[in-house]
RONU-505294 format. One record per residue: residue number from 1; x, y, z of N, C-alpha, C in turn. Coordinates in Angstrom, 3 decimals, padded with zeros to 6 digits. Last residue first. Layout:
// residues N
NODE    i    n_east   n_north      n_up   ca_east  ca_north     ca_up    c_east   c_north      c_up
NODE  NUM         X         Y         Z         X         Y         Z         X         Y         Z
...
END
This chain:
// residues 274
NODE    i    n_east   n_north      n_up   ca_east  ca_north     ca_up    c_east   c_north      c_up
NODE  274   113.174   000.318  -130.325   114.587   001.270  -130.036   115.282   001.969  -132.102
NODE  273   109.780   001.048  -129.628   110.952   000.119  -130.447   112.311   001.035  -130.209
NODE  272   107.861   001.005  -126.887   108.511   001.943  -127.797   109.296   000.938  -128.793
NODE  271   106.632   000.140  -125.029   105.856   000.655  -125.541   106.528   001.148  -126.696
NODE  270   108.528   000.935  -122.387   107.520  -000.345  -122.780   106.557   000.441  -123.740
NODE  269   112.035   002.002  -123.657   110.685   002.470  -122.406   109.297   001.420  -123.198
NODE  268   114.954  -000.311  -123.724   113.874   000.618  -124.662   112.443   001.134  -123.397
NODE  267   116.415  -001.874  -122.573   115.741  -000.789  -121.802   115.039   000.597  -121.946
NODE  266   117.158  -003.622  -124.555   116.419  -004.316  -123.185   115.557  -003.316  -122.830
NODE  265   117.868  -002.013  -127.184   117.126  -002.409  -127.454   116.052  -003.312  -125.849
NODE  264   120.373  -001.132  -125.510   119.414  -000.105  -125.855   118.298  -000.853  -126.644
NODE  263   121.724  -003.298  -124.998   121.411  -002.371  -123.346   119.980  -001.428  -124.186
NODE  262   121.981  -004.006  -127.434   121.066  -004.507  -126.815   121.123  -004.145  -125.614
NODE  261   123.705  -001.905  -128.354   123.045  -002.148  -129.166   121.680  -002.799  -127.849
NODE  260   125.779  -002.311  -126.655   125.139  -000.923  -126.908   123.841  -001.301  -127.272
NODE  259   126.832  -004.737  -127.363   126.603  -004.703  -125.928   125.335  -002.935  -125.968
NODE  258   127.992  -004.382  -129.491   126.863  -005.185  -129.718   126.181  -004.679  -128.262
NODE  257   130.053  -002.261  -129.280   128.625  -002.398  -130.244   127.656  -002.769  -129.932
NODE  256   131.694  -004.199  -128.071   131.669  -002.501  -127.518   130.015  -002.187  -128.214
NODE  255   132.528  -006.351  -129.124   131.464  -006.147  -128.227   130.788  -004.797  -127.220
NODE  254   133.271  -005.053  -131.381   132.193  -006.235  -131.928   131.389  -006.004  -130.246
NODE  253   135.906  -004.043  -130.034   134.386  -003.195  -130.718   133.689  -004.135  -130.953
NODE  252   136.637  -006.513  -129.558   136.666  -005.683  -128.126   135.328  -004.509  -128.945
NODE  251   137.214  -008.105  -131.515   135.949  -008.464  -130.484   136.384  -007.557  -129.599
NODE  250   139.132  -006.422  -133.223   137.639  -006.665  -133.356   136.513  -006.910  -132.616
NODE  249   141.208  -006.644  -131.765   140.991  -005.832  -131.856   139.207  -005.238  -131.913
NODE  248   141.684  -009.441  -131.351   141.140  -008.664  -130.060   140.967  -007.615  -130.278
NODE  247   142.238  -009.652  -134.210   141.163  -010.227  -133.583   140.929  -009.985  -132.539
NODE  246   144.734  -008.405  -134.234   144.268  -008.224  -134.796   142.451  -008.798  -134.369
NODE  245   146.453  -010.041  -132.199   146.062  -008.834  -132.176   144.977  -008.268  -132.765
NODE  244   146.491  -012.765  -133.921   145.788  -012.503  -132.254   145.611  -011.214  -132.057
NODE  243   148.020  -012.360  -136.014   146.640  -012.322  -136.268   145.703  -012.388  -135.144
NODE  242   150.133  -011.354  -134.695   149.525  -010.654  -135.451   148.261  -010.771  -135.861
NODE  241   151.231  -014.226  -133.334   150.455  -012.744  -132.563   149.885  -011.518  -133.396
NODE  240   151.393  -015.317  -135.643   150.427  -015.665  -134.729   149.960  -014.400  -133.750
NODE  239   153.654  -014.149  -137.097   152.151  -014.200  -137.458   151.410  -014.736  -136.457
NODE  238   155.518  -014.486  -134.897   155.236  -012.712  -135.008   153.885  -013.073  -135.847
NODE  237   154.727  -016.939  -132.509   155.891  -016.493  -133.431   154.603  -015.439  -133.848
NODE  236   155.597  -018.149  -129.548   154.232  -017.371  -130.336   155.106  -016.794  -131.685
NODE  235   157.119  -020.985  -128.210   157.193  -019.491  -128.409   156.470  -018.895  -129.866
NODE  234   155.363  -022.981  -125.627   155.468  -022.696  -127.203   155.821  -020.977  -127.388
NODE  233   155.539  -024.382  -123.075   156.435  -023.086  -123.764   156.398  -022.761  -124.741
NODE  232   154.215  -027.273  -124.599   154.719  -026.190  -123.562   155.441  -025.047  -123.688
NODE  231   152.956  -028.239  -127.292   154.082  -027.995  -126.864   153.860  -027.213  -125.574
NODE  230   149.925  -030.093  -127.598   150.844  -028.559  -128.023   152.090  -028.467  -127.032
NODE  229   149.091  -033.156  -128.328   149.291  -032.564  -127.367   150.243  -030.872  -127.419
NODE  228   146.694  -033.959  -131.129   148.366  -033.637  -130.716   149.034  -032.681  -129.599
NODE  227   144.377  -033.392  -131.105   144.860  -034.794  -131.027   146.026  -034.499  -130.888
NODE  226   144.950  -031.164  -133.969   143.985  -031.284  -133.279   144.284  -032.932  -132.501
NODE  225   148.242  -029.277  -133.821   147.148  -030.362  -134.786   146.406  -030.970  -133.662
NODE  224   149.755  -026.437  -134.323   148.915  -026.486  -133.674   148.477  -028.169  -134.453
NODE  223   152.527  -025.577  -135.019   152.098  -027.267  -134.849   151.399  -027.324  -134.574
NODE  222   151.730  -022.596  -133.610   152.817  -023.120  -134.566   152.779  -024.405  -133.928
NODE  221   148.277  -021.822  -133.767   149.752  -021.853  -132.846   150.796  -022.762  -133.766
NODE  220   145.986  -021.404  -134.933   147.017  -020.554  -135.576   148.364  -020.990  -135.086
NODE  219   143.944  -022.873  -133.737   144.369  -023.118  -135.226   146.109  -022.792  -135.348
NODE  218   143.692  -020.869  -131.123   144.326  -022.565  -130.711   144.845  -023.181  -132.722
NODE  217   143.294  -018.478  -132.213   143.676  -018.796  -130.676   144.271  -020.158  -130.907
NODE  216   142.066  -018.777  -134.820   143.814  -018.696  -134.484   143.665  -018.712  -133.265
NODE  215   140.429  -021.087  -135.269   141.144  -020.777  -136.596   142.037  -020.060  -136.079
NODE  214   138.909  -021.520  -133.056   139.504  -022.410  -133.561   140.244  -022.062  -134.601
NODE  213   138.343  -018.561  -132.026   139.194  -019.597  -131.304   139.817  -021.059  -131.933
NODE  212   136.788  -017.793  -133.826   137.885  -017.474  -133.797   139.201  -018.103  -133.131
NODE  211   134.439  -019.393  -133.276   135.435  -019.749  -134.784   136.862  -019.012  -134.321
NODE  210   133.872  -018.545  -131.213   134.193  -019.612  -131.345   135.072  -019.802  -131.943
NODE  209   133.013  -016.121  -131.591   133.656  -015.901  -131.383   134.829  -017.166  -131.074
NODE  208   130.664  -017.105  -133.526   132.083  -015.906  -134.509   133.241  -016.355  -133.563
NODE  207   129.210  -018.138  -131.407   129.866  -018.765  -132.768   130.905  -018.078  -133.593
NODE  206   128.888  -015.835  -129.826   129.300  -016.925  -129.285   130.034  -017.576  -130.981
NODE  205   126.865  -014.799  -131.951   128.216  -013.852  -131.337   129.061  -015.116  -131.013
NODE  204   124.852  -016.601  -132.461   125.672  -016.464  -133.679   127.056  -015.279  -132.795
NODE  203   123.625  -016.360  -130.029   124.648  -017.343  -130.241   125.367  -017.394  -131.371
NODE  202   122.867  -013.438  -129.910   123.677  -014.033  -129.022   124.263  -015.593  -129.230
NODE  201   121.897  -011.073  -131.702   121.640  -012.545  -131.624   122.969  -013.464  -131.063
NODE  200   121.204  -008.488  -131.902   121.498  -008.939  -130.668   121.169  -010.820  -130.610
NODE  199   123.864  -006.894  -133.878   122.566  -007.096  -133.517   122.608  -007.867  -132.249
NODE  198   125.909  -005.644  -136.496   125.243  -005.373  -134.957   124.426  -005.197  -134.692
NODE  197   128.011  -007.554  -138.731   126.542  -007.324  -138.042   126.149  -006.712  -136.595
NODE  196   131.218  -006.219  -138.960   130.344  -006.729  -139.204   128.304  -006.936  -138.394
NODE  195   134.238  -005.557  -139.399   133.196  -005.849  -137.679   132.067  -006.378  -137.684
NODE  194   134.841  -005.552  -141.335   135.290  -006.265  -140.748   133.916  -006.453  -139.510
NODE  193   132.721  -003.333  -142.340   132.568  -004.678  -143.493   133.349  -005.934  -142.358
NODE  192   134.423  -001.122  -141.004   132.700  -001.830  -140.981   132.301  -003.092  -141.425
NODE  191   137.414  -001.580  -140.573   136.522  -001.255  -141.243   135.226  -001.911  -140.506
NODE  190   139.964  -000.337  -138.256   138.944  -001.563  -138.565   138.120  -000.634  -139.718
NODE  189   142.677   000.407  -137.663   142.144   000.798  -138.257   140.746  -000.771  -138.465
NODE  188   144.205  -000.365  -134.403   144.078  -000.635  -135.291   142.930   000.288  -136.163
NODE  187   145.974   001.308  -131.404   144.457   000.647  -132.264   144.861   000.609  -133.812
NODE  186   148.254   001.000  -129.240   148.655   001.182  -130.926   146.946   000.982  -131.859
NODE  185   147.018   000.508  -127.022   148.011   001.003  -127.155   148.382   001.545  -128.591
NODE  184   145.328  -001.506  -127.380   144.930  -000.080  -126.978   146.333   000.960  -127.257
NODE  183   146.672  -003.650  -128.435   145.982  -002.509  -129.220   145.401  -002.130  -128.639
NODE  182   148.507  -003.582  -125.664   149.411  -003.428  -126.721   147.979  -002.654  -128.607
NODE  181   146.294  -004.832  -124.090   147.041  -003.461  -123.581   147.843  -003.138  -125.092
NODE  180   145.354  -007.005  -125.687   144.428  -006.123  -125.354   144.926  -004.786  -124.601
NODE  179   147.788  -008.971  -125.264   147.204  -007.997  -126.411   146.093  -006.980  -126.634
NODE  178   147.717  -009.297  -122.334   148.855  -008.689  -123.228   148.449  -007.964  -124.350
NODE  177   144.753  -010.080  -121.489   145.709  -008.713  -121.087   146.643  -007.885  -121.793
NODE  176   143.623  -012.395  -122.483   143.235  -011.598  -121.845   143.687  -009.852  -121.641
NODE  175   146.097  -013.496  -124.116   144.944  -012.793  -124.740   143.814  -011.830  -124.242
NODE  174   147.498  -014.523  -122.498   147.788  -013.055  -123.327   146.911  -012.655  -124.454
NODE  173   146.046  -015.733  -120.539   146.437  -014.160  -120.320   146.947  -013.819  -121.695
NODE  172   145.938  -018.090  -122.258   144.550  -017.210  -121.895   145.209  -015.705  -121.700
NODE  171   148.196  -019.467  -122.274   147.880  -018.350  -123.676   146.643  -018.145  -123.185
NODE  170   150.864  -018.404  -119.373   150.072  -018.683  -120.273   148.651  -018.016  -121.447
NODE  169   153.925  -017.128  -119.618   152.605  -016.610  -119.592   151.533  -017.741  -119.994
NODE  168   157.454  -016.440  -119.285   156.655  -017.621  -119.238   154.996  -017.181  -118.982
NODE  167   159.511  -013.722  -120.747   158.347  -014.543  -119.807   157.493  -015.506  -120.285
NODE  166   162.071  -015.470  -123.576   161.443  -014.337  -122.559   160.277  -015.076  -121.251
NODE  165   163.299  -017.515  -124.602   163.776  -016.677  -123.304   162.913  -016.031  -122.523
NODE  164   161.768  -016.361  -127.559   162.278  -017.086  -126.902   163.450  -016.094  -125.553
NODE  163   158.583  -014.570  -127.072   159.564  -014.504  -127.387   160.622  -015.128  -127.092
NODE  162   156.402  -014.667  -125.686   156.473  -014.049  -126.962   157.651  -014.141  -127.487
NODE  161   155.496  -018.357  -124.597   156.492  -017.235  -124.509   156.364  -016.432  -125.677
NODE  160   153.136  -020.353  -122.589   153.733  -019.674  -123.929   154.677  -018.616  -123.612
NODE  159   151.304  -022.743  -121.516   152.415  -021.823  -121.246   153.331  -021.559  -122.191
NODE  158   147.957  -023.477  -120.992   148.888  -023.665  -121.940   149.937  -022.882  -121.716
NODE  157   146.303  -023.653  -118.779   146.902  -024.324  -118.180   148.024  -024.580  -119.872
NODE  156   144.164  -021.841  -119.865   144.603  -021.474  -119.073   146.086  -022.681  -118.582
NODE  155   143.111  -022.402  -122.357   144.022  -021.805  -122.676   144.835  -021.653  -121.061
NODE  154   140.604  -023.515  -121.829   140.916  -021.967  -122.534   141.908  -021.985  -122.860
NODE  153   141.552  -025.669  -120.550   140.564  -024.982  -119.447   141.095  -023.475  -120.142
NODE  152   142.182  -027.387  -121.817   143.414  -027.225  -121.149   142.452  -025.774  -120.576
NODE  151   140.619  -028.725  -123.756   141.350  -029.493  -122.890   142.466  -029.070  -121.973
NODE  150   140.529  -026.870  -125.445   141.085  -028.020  -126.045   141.413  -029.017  -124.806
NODE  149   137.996  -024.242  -126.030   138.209  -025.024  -125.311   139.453  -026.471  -125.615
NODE  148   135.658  -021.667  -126.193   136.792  -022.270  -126.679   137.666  -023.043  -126.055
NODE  147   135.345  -019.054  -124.634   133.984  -019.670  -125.427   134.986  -021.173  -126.410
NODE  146   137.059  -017.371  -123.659   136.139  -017.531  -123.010   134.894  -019.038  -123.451
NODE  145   138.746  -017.182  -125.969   138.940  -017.943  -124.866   138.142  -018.670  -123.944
NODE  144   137.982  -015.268  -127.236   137.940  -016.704  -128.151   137.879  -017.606  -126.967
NODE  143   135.805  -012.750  -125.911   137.027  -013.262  -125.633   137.141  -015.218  -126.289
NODE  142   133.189  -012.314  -126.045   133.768  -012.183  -127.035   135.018  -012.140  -127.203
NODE  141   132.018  -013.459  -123.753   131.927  -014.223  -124.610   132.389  -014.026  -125.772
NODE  140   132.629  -011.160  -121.945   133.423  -012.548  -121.594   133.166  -013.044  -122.759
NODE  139   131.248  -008.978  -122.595   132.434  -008.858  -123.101   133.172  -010.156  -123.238
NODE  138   128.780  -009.997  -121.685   128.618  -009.799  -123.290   130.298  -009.317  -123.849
NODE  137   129.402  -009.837  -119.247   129.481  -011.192  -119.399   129.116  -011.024  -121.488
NODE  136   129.171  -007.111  -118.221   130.730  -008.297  -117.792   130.490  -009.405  -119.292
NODE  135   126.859  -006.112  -118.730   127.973  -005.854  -119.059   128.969  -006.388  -119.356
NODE  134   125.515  -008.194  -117.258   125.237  -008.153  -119.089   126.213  -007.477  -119.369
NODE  133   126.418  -007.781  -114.720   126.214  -008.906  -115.028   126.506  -009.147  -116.361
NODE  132   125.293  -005.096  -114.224   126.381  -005.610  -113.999   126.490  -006.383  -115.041
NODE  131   122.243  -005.601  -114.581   122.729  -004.939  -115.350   124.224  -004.623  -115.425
NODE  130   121.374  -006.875  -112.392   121.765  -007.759  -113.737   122.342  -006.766  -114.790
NODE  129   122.180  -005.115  -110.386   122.844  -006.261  -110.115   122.779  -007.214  -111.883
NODE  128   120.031  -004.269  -111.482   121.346  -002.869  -111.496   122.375  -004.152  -111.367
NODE  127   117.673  -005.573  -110.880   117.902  -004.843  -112.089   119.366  -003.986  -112.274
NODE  126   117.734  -005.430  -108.013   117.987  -007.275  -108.804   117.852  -006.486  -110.276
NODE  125   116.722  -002.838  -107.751   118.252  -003.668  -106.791   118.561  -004.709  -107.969
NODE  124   114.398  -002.550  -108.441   115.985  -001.916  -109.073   116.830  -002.543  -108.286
NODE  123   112.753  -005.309  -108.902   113.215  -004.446  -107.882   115.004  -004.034  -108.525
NODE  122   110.660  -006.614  -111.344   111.676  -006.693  -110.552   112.066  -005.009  -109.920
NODE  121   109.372  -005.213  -113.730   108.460  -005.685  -111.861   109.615  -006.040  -111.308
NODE  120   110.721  -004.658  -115.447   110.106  -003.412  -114.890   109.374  -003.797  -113.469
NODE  119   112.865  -007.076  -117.349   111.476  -006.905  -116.290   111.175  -005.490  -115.380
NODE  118   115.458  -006.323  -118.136   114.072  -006.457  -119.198   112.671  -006.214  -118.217
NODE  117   117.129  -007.682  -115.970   116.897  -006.392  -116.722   115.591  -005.619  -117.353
NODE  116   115.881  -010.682  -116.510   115.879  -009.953  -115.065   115.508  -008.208  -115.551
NODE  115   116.802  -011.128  -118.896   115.266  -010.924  -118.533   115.210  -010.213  -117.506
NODE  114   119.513  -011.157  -118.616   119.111  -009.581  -119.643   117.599  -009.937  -119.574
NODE  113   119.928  -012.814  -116.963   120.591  -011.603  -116.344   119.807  -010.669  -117.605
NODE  112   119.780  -015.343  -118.594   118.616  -014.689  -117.241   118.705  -013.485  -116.617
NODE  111   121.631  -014.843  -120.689   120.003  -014.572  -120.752   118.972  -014.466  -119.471
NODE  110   123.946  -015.228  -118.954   123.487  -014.063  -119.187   121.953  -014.011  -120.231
NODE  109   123.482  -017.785  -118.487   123.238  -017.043  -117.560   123.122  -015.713  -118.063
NODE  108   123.398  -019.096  -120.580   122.244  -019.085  -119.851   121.972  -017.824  -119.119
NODE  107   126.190  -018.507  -122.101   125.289  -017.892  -122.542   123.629  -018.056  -121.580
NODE  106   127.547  -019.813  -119.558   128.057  -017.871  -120.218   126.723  -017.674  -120.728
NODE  105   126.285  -021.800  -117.302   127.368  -021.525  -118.564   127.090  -020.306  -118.517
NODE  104   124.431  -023.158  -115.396   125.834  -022.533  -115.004   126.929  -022.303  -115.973
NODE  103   122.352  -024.663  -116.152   122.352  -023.665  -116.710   123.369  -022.344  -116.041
NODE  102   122.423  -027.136  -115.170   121.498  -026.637  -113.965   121.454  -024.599  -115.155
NODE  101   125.327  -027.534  -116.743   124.632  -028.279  -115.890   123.766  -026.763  -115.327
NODE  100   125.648  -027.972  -119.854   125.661  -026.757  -119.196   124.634  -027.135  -118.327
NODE   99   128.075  -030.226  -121.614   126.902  -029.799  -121.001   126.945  -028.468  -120.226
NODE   98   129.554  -029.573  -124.785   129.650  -029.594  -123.295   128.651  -029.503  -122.653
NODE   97   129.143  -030.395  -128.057   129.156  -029.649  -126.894   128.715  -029.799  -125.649
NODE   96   130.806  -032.347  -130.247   130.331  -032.587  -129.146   130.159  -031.477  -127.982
NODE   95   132.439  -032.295  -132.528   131.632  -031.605  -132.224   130.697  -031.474  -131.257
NODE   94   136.406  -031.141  -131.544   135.020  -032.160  -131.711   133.750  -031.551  -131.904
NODE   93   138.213  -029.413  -131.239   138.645  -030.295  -131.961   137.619  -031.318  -132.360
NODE   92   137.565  -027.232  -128.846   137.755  -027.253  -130.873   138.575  -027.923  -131.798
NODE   91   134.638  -027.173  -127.469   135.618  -027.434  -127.688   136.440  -027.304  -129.400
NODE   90   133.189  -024.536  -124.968   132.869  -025.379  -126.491   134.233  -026.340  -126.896
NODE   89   133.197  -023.846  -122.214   134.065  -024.680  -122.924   133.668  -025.399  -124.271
NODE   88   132.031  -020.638  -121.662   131.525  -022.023  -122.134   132.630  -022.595  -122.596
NODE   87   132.152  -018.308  -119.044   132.948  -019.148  -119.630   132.054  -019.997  -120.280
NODE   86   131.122  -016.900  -116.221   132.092  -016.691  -117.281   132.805  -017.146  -118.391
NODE   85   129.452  -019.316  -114.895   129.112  -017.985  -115.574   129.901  -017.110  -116.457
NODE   84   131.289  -020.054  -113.229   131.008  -020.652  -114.283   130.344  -020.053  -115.652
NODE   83   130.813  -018.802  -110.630   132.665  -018.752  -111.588   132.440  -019.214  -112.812
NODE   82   129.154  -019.009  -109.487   129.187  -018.308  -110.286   129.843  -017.796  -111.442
NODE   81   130.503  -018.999  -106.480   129.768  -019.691  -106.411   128.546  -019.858  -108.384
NODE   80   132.106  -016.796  -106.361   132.819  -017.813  -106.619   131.585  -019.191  -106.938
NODE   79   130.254  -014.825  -105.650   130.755  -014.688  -107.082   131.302  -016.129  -107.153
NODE   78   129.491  -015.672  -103.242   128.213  -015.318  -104.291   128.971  -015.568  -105.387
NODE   77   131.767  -015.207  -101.503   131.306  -016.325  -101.812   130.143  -016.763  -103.097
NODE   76   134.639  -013.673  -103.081   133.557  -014.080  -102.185   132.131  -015.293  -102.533
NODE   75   136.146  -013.439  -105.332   136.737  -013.817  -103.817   136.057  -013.783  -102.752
NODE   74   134.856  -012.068  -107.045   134.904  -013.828  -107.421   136.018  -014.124  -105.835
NODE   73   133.931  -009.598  -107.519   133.483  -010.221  -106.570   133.969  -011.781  -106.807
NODE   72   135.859  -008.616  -109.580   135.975  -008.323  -108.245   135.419  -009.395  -107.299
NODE   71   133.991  -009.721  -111.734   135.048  -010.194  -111.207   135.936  -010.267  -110.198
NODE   70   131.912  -008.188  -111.873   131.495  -009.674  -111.781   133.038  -010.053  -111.590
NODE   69   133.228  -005.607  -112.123   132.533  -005.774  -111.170   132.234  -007.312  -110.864
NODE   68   134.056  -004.466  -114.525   134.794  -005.672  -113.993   134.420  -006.127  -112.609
NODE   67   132.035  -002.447  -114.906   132.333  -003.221  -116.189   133.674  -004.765  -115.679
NODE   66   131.449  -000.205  -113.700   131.160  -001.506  -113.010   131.568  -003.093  -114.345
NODE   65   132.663   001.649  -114.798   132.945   001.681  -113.359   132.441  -000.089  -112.717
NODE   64   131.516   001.715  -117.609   133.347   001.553  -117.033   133.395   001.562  -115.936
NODE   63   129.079   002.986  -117.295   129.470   001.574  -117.254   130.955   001.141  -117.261
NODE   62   128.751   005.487  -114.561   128.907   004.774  -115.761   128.871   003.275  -115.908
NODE   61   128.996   005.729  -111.899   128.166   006.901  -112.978   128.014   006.140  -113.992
NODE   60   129.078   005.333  -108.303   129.368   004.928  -109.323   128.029   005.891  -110.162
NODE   59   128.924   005.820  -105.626   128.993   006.637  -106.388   129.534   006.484  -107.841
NODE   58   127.566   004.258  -103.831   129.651   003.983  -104.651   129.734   005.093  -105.396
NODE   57   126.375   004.429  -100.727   126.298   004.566  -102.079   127.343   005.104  -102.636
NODE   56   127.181   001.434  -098.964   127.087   003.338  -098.562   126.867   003.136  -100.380
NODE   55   127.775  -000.589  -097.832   126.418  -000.102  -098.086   125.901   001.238  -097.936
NODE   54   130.257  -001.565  -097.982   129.807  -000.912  -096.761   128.258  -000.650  -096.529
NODE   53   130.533  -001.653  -100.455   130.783  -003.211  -099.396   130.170  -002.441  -098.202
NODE   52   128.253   000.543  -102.155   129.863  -000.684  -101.444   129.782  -001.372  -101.050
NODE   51   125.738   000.469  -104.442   126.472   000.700  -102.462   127.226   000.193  -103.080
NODE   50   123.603   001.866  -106.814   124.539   000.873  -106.012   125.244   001.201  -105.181
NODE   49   121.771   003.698  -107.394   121.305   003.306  -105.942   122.324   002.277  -105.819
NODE   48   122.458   005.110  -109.937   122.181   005.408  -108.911   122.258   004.902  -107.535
NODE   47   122.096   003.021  -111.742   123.309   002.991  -110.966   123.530   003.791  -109.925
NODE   46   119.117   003.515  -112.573   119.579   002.357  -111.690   121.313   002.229  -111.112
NODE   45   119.636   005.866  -113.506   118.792   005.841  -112.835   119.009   004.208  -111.596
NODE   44   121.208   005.416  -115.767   122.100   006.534  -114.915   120.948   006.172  -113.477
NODE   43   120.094   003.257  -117.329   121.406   003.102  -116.786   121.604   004.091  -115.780
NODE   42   117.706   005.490  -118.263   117.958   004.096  -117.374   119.023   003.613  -116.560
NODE   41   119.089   006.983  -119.412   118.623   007.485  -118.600   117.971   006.277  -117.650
NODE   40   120.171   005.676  -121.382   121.362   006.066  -120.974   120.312   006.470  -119.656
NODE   39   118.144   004.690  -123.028   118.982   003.353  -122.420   119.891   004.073  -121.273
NODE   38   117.504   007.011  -124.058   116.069   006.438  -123.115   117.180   005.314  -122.552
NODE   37   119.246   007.459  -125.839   119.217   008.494  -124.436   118.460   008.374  -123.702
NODE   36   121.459   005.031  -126.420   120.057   005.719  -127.033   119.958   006.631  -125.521
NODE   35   125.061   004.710  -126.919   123.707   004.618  -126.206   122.333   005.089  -126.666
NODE   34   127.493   004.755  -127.587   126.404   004.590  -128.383   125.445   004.134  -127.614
NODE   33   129.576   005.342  -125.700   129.248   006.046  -126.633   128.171   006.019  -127.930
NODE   32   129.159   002.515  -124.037   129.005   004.075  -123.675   128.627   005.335  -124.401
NODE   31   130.811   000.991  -125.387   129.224   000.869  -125.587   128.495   002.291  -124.805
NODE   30   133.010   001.867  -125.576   132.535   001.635  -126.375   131.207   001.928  -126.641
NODE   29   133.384   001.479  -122.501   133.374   002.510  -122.652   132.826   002.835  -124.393
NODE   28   132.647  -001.267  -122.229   132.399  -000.410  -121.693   132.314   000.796  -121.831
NODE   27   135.653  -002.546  -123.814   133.921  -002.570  -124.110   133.318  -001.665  -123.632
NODE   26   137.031  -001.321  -122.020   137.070  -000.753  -123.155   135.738  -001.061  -123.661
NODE   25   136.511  -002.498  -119.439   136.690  -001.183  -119.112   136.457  -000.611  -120.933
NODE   24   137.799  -004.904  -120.401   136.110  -004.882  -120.076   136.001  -003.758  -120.199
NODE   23   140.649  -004.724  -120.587   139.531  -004.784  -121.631   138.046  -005.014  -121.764
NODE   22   141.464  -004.071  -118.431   141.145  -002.937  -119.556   140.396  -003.343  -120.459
NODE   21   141.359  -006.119  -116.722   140.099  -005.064  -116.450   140.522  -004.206  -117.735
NODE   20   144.074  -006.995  -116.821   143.162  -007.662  -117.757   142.122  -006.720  -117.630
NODE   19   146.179  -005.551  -115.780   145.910  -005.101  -116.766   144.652  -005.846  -117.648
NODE   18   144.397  -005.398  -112.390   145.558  -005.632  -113.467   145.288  -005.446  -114.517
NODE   17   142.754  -004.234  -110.084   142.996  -005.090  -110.584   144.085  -004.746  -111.774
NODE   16   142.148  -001.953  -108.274   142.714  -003.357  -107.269   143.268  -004.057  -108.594
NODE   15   141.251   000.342  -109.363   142.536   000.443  -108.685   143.062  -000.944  -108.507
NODE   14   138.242  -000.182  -108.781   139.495  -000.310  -109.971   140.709  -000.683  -109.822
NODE   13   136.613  -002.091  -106.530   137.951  -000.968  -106.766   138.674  -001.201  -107.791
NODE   12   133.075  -001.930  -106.234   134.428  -002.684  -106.274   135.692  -001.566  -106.151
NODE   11   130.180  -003.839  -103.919   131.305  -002.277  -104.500   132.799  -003.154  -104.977
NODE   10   127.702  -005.393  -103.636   128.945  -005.314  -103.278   129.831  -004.337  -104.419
NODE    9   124.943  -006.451  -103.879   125.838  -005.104  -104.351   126.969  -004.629  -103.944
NODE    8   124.926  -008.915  -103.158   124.779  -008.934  -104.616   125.219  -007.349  -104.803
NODE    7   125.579  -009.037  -100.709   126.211  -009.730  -101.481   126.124  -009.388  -102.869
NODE    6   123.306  -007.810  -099.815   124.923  -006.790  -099.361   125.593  -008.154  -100.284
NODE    5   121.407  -009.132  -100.351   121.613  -008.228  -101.023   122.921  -007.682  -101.106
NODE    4   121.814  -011.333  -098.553   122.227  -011.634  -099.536   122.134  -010.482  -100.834
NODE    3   121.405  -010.331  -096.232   122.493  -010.833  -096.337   122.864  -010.749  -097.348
NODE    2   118.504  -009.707  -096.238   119.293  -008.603  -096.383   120.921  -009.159  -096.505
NODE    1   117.615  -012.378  -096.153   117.505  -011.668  -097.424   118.471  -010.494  -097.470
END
């Protein structure tokens, strides 16, 4: 048992990862600023007691500190074992959805990760470990990518250029990273009316974030046609990345929000409404 704790609280290092951690780090910090002060005194209470790798206490404070934490750990064995957890391959050319064997998809798992939470008889250990977890994984599903699928594992095995000549990337990272550094970099003006409902109904999120994936992650690509193998190297022309920007703009607050919203509706005190 004690093995498998030092597994489940394993410490991470900012520092270690690349430009994709900004955009968990941004949810994160999003949802940071809208906390209820009964959700925030929870959170500060259970992050309290997370260790390192060493099993020294990380001195972690926030949720930007552990907000790429489920990813760090994917070079060991717990996380890799879990890899699945990040991701539903809905697809978006059929309507046929994918099985979700034994309940190793995005949205299971993070419903067992926000009961875990939810439960006051569980042991702050297996409560701080799911409270990781809901962080990571309410940002993963508002990535088009994450939740979106043509046969090419997201996007991961599609290889695009912004620009002819330029670097060879495929189109998960630049949605993961590229455009998610470029509007932090420059934010956009959103309205309310854009961002729309914040609540905690988790498959209508999944579904927005779906759609998005089929109307421009994979819709929008120049020749995109459903059955028609996409070009390699496809170079992203300036409306496509405009309307890709524009939409990571949204699901990074959509999940900056939503994620607030239901940390503060899980860890409402028993007895209370949030």
């Amino acid at each position: 048992m004690r093995w498998l704790l030092a597994w489940l609280l394993i410490g991470l290092s900012l520092s270690a990862w690349p430009w994709g951690a900004r955009g968990h780090r941004e949810v994160a910090r999003i949802a940071e600023t809208h906390l209820s002060v009964a959700a925030r005194r929870e959170i500060d209470r259970l992050l309290a007691s997370d260790l390192d790798a060493d099993g020294q206490p990380s001195a972690v404070s926030d949720l930007v500190q552990v907000a790429t934490w489920a990813d760090t750990i994917k070079s060991h064995a717990y996380g890799r074992q879990r890899a699945a957890w990040h991701y539903e391959d809905l697809p978006v050319c059929t309507r046929m959805p994918p099985p979700c064997p034994q309940g190793r998809c995005l949205e299971a798992a993070l419903r067992r990760q926000l009961a875990i939470l939810a439960d006051r008889q569980q042991t702050d250990a297996r409560r701080e470990v799911a409270l990781k977890w809901v962080v990571h994984l309410v940002a993963d599903l508002h990535q088009p990518l994450h939740v979106s699928d043509d046969g090419d594992a997201g996007g991961n095995h599609l290889d695009v250029l912004l620009r002819p000549g330029g670097r060879v990337r495929n189109l998960h990272h630049v949605w993961d990273t590229t455009w998610v550094r470029q509007v932090l970099r420059h934010p956009p003006t959103l309205s309310a009316q854009e961002v729309g409902a914040i609540d905690d109904d988790i498959p209508a999120w999944i579904a927005q974030s779906h759609a998005l994936g089929v109307d421009v992650a994979y819709g929008a690509l120049p020749g995109f046609h459903c059955g028609i193998p996409v070009t390699q190297n496809l170079v992203l022309d300036d409306h496509y990345q405009s309307l890709a920007r524009h939409s990571v703009a949204l699901q990074l607050q959509r999940a900056g929000l939503r994620l607030a919203h239901l940390l503060n509706d899980t860890l409402a005190p028993a007895g209370t409404h949030p």
